[in-house]
C-alpha positions as CSV (number, residue, x, y, z in Angstrom):
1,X,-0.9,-12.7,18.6
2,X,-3.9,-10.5,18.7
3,X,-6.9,-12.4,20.6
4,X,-10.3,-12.1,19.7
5,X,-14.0,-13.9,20.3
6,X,-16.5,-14.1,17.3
7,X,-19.9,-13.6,17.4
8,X,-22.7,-15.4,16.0
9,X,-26.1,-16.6,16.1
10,X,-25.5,-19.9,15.3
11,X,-22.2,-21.5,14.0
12,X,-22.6,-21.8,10.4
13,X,-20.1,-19.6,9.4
14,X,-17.8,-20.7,11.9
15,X,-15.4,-23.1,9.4
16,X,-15.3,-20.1,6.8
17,X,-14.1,-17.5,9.0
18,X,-11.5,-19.6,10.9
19,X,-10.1,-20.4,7.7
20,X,-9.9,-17.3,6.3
21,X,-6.5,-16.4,6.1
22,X,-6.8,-12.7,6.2
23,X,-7.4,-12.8,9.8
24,X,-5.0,-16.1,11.0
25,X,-3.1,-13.4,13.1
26,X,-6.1,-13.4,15.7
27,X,-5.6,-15.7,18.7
28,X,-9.7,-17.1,18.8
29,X,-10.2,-17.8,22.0
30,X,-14.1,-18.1,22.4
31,X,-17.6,-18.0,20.9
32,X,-20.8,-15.7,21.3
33,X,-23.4,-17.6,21.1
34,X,-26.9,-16.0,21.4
35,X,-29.6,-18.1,24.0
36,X,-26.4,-20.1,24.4
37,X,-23.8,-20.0,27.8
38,X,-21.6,-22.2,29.3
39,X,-21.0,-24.7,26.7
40,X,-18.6,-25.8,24.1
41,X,-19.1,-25.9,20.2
42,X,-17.2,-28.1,18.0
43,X,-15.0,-26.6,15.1
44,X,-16.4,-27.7,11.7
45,X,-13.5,-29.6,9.6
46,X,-11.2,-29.3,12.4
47,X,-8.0,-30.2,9.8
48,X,-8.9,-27.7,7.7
49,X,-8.8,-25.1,10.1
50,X,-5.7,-26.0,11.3
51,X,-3.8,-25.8,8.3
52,X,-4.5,-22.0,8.8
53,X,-4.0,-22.1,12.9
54,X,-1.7,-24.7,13.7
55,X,-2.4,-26.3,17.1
56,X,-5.8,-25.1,16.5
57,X,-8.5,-26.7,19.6
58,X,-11.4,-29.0,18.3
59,X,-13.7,-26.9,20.3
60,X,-14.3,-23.5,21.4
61,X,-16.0,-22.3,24.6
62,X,-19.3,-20.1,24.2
63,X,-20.0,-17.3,26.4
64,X,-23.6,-15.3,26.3
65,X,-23.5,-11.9,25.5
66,X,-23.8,-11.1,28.9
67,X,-20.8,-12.2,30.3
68,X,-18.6,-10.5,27.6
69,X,-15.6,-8.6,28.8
70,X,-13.8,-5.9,27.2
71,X,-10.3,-8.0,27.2
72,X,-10.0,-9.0,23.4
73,X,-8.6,-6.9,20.7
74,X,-11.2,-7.8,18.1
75,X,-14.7,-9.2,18.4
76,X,-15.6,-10.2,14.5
77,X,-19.5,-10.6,14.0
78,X,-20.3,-13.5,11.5
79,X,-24.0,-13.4,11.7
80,X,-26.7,-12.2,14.2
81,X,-30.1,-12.0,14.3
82,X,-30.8,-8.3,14.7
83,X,-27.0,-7.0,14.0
84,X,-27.9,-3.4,15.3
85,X,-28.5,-4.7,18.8
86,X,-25.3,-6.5,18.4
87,X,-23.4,-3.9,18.5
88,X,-24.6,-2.2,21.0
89,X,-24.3,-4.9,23.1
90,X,-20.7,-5.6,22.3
91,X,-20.4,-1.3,23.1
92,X,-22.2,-2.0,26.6
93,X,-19.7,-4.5,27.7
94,X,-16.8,-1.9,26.5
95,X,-16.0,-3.0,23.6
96,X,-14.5,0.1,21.2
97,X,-16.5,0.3,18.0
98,X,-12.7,0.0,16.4
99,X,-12.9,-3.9,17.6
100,X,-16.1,-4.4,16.1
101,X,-15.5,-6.5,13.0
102,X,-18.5,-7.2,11.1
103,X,-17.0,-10.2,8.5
104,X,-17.2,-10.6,5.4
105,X,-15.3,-13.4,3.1
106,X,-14.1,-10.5,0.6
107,X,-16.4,-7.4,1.6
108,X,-15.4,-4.7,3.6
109,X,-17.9,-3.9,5.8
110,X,-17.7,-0.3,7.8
111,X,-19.6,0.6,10.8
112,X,-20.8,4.4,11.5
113,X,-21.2,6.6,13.9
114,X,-22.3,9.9,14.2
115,X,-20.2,11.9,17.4
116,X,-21.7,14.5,19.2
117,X,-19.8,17.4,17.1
118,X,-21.3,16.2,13.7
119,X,-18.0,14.2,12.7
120,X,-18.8,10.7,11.5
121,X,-16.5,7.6,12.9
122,X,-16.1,5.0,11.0
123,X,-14.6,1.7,11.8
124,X,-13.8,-1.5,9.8
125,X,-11.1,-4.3,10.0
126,X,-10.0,-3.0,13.2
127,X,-9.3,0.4,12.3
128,X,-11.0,3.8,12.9
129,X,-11.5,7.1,10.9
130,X,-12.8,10.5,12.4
131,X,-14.4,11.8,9.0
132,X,-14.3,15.4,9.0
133,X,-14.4,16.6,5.5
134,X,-14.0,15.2,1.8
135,X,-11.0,14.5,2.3
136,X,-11.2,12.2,5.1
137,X,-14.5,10.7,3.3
138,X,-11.9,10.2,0.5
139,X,-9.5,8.8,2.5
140,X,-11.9,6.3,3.7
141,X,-13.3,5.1,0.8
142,X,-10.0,4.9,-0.9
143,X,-8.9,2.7,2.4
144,X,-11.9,0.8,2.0
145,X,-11.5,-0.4,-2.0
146,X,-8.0,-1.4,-0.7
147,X,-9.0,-3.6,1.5
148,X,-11.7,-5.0,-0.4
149,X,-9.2,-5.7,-3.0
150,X,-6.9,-7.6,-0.7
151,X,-9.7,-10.1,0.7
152,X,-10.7,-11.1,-2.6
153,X,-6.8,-11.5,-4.2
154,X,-5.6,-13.3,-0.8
155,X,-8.2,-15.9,-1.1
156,X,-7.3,-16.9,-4.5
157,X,-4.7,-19.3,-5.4
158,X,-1.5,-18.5,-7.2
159,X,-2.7,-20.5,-10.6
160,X,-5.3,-17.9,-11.0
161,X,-3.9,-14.5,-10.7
162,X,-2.8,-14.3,-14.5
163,X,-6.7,-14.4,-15.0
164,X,-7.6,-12.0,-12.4
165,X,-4.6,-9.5,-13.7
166,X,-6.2,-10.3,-16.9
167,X,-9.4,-9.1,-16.0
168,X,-8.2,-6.0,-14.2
169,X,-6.1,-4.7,-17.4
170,X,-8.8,-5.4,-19.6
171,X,-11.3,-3.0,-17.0
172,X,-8.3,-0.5,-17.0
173,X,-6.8,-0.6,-20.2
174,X,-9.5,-1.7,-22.6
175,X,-7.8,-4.1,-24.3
176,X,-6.6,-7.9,-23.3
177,X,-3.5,-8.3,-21.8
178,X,-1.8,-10.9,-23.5
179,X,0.8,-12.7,-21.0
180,X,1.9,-15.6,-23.7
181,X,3.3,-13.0,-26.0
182,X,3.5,-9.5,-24.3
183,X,4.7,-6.4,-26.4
184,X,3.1,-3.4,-24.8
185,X,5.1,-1.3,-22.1
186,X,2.0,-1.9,-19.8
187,X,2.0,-5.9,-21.1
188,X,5.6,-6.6,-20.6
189,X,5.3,-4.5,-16.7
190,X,2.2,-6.7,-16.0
191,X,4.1,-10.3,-16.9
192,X,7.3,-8.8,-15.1
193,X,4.7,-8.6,-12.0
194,X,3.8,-12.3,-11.7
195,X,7.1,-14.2,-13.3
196,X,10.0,-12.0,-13.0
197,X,10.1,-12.5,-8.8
198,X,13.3,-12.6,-7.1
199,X,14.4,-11.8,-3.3
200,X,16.4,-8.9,-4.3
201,X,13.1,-7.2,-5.9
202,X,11.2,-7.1,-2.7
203,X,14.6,-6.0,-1.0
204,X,14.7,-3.3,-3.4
205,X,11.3,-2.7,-3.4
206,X,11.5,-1.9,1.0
207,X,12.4,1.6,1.5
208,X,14.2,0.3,4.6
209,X,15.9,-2.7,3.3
210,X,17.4,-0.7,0.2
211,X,19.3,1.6,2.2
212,X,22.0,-0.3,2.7
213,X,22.2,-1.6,-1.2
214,X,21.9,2.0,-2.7
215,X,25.1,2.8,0.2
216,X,26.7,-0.1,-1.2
217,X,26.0,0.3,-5.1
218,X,26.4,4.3,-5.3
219,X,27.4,5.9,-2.1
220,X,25.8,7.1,1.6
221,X,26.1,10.4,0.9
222,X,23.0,10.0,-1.8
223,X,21.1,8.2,1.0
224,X,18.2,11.6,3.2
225,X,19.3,10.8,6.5
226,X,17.3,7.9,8.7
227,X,15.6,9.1,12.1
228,X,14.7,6.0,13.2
229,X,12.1,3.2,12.0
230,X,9.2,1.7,14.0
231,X,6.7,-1.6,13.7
232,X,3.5,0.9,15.0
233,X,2.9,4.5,14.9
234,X,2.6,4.8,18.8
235,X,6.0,3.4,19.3
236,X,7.6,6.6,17.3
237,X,9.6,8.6,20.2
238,X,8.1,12.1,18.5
239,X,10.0,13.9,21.6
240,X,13.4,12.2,20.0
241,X,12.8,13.9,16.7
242,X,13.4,17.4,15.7
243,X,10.8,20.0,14.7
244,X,11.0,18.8,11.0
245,X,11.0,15.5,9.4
246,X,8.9,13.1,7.0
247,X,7.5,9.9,8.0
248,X,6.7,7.4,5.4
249,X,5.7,3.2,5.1
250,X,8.5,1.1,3.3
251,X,6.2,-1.4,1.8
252,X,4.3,0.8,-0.9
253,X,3.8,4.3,-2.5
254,X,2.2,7.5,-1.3
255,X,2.0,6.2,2.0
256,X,3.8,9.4,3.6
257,X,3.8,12.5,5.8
258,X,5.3,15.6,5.4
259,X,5.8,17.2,9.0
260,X,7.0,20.7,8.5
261,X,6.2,21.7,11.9
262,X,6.0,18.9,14.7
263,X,4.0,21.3,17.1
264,X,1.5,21.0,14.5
265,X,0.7,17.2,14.0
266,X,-2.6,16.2,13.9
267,X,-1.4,13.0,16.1
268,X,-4.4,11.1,15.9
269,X,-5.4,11.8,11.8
270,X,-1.4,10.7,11.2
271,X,-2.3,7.6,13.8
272,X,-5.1,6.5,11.9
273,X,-3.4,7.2,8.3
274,X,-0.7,5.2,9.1
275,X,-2.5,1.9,10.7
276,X,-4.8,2.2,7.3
277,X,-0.9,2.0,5.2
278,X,-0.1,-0.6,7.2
279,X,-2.9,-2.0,6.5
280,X,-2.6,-2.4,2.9
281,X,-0.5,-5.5,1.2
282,X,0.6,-4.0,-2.2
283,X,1.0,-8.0,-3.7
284,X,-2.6,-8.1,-2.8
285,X,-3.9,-5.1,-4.4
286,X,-2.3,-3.9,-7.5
287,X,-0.7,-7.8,-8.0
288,X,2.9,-6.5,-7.4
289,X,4.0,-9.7,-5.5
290,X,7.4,-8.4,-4.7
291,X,5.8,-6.2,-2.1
292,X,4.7,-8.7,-0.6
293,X,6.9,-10.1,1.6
294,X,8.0,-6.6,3.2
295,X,7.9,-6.5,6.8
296,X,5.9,-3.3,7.1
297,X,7.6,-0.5,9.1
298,X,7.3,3.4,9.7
299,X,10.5,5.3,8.9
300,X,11.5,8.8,9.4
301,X,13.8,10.7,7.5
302,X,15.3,14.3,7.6
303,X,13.5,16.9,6.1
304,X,15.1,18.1,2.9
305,X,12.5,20.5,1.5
306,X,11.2,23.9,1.6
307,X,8.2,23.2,3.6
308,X,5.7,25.6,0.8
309,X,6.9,23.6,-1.8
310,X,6.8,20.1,-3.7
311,X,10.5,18.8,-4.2
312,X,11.3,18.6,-7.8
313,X,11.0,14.5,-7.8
314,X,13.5,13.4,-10.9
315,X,12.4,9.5,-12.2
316,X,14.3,7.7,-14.4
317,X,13.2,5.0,-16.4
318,X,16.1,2.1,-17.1
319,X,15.8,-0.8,-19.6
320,X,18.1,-3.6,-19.1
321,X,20.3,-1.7,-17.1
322,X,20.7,1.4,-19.4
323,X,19.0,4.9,-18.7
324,X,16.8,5.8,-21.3
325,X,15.3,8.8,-19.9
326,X,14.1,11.2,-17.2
327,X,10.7,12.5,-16.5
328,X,10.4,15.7,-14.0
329,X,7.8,16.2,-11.9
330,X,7.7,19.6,-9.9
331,X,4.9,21.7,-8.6
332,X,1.5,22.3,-9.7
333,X,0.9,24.8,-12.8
334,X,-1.5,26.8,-10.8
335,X,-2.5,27.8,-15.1
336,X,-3.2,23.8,-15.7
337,X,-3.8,22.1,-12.2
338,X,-1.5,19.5,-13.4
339,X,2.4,19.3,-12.0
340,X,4.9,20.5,-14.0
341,X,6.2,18.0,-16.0
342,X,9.5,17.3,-18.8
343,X,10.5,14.4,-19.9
344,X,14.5,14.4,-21.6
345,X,16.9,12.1,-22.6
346,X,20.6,12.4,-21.1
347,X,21.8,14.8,-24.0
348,X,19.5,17.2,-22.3
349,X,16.3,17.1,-25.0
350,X,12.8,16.9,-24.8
351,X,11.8,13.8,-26.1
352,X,9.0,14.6,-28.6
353,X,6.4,13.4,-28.5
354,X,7.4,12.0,-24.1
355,X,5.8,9.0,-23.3
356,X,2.5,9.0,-20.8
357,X,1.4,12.6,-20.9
358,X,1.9,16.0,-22.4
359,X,5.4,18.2,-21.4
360,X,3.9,20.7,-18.6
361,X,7.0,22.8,-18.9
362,X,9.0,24.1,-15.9
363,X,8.7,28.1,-15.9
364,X,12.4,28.1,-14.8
365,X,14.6,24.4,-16.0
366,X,14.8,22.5,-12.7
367,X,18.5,22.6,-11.1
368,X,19.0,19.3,-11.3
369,X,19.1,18.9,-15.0
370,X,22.6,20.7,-14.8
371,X,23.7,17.0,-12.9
372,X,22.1,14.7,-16.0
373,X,25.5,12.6,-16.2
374,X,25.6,12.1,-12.4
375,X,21.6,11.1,-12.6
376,X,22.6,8.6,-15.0
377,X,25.4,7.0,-13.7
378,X,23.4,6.7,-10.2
379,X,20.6,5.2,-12.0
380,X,22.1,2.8,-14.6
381,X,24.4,1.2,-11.0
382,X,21.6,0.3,-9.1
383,X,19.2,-0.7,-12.4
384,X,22.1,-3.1,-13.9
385,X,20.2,-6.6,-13.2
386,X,16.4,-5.9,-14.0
387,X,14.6,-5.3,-17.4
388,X,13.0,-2.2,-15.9
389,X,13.0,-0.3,-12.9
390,X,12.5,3.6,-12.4
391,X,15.7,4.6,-10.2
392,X,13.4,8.2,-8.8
393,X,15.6,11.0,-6.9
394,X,15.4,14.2,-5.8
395,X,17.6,17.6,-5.8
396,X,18.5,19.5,-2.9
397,X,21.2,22.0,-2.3
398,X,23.4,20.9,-5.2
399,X,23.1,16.9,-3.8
400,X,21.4,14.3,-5.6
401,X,19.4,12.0,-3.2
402,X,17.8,8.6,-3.6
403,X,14.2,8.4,-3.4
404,X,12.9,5.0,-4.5
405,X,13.0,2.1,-6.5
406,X,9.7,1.0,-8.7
407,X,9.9,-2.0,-11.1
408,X,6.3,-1.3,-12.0
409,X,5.2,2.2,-13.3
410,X,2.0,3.1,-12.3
411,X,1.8,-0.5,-11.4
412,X,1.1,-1.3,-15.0
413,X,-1.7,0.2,-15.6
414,X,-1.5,3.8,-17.5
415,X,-4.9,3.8,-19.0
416,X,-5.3,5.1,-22.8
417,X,-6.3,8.6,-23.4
418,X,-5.6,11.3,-26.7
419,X,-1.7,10.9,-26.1
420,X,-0.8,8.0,-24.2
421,X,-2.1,5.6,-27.0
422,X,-1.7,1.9,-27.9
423,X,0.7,2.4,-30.6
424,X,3.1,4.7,-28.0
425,X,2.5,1.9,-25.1
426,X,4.0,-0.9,-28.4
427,X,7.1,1.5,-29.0
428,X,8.1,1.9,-25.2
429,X,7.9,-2.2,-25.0
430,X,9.9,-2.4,-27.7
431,X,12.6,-1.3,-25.1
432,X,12.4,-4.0,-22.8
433,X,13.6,-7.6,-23.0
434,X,12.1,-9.8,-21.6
435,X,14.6,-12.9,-19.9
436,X,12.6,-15.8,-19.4
């Protein structure tokens, strides 16, 4: 348990934050009170705080600013009257800006500073950024909407997601999502999100936990080798691990690093990547509620690729159990900017016109489309009890390897555009059936 002190200039706020369940993993241990020391301050609506923090005292000591230590791992500000001294107090006693929380019930709220070689550190919820570039800015920001995602879905009660998903399609899609009667790809992904749950989903879902079920369903040999897997970034043993590997989070997508060359790391960009992934609760972003339960954890696996390339990433979309087809994603067209990109059925054809985007045709077929039987077969085992899932792979040195399981495609939402239209969304819903 992670302990912390609040801060405040008076107490109002006090109820609201201790109740807040994004933050019942802090141990609250004491109050800053300005003009006040030595005392005790009730806790408003005792009972209600404690059924966040069981065991929860009635009262919590105040210490003045001027007696603060640096011995907490979090100091969240809930109010004060000039919030720029505040934190330079909170600095002066040793606090790391990282600790410094500024709450909000669903804001994000960053902190800045500007270091002495021009690069901007930012901190919020307890983690820190060293903004170099756009790409760190974007990082950041990205991290940031996350977040402020989360707080406002975690505070919500269960009975009301289906009118906050609502809301979200409508902002993505332009058009209502209609969860009685769903017949869109996009629709029938969205109600699979809130009432097709199961144990075996969010199993499926962990990029740790499915290991042993793709061993079981289809084989080891299609599993990239495991280095190891960790709870925190600085518990990885990076002297243990060869000169090549990837690290990547189980509990959502993108959330990886390629490491061609170890010597190379950037240890403390990777460090802060990786608390920001760890960070983020998928069931509380993008309302895939499988991902939820996922015990977040850092895994390393052999590297399989050249390291100046993309691996050819082979997905394969299954409805009720049967393969329907594969879409290819390779490198970038350096002519388009896009990746290259086919989509085929297993007879080996283009589909015409491919669902979601445009073909962005391989200059030379990728290898792995000589293997299209094996694909299948590998796919349709591990897809057999779910109205959709996308079984994704990859193609190495004549092996086929398992990369992932998704049961939500682009989490739903594929907004509209020239090709990816309405009436194409109805005709790929048409695959699925729904079980209710």
């Amino acid at each position: 348990m992670n302990s912390a002190f609040v801060y405040a200039a008076d107490v109002t706020n006090l109820k609201d934050f201790l109740t807040d369940i994004n933050y019942r993993t802090y141990d609250i241990s004491a109050a800053i009170v300005e003009g006040c020391a030595d005392e005790k301050i009730p806790v408003p609506d005792i009972d209600a705080v404690r059924n966040v923090r069981p065991n929860f005292p009635p009262t919590l000591d105040v210490i003045s600013p001027q007696n603060l230590t640096a011995s907490v791992d979090a100091v969240f500000i809930l109010s004060a009257n000039d919030f720029a001294d505040a934190v330079k107090q909170l600095i002066r006693a040793g606090i790391s800006p990282r600790k410094i929380i500024p709450w909000h019930a669903t804001e994000v709220e960053p902190l800045s500073f500007t270091l002495r070689d021009g690069t901007q550190l930012v901190c919020f919820e307890g983690l820190e950024f060293h903004v170099k570039n756009l790409r760190d800015k974007n990082f950041v920001d990205q991290t940031i909407f996350r977040l402020a995602n989360q707080k406002q879905l975690r505070h919500k009660p269960l009975d009301e997601l289906p009118k906050l998903l609502q809301q979200r399609y409508l902002s993505v899609m332009g058009r209502p999502l209609d969860l009685d009667a769903p017949k869109t790809f996009t629709e029938k992904l969205n109600w699979l999100k809130l009432y097709d749950l199961s144990p075996l989903k969010t199993r499926l879902a962990d990029k740790v936990a499915v290991r042993e079920f793709v061993a079981e369903k289809i084989g080891a040999q299609h599993l990239i080798p495991s280095l190891g897997v960790w709870d925190d970034f600085d518990a990885i043993d990076f002297d243990a691990l060869p000169a090549q590997f990837v690290l990547k989070c189980n509990h959502g997508s993108g959330m990886n690093v390629i490491v061609a060359d170890k010597n190379s790391l950037d240890m403390r960009a990777a460090r802060e990547r990786f608390a920001a992934w760890l960070a983020t609760d998928y069931s509380a972003t993008q309302f895939e509620l499988h991902y939820g339960a996922i015990e977040r954890k850092i895994l390393a696996e052999k590297f399989i690729g050249a390291a100046e390339s993309e691996l050819d990433d082979y997905k394969i979309h299954c409805f009720n159990g049967a393969a329907k087809f594969i879409q290819v994603l390779g490198k970038t067209n350096p002519a388009t900017g896009t990746r290259y990109h086919e989509v085929l059925n297993f007879d080996g054809k283009h589909l015409s016109p491919p669902p979601f985007a445009r073909q962005n045709f391989f200059p030379t077929p990728p290898e792995g489309l000589k293997h299209l039987p094996e694909f299948k077969t590998c796919a349709e085992v591990l897809s057999k009890d779910f109205a959709y899932v996308r079984a994704d792979f990859y193609f190495v040195d004549g092996r086929i390897f398992f990369g992932e399981m998704t049961f939500c495609h682009e989490a739903g939402f594929t907004p509209y555009d020239d090709f990816w239209t309405y009436a194409r969304d109805l005709e790929l819903g048409a695959q699925i059936e729904l079980r209710s």
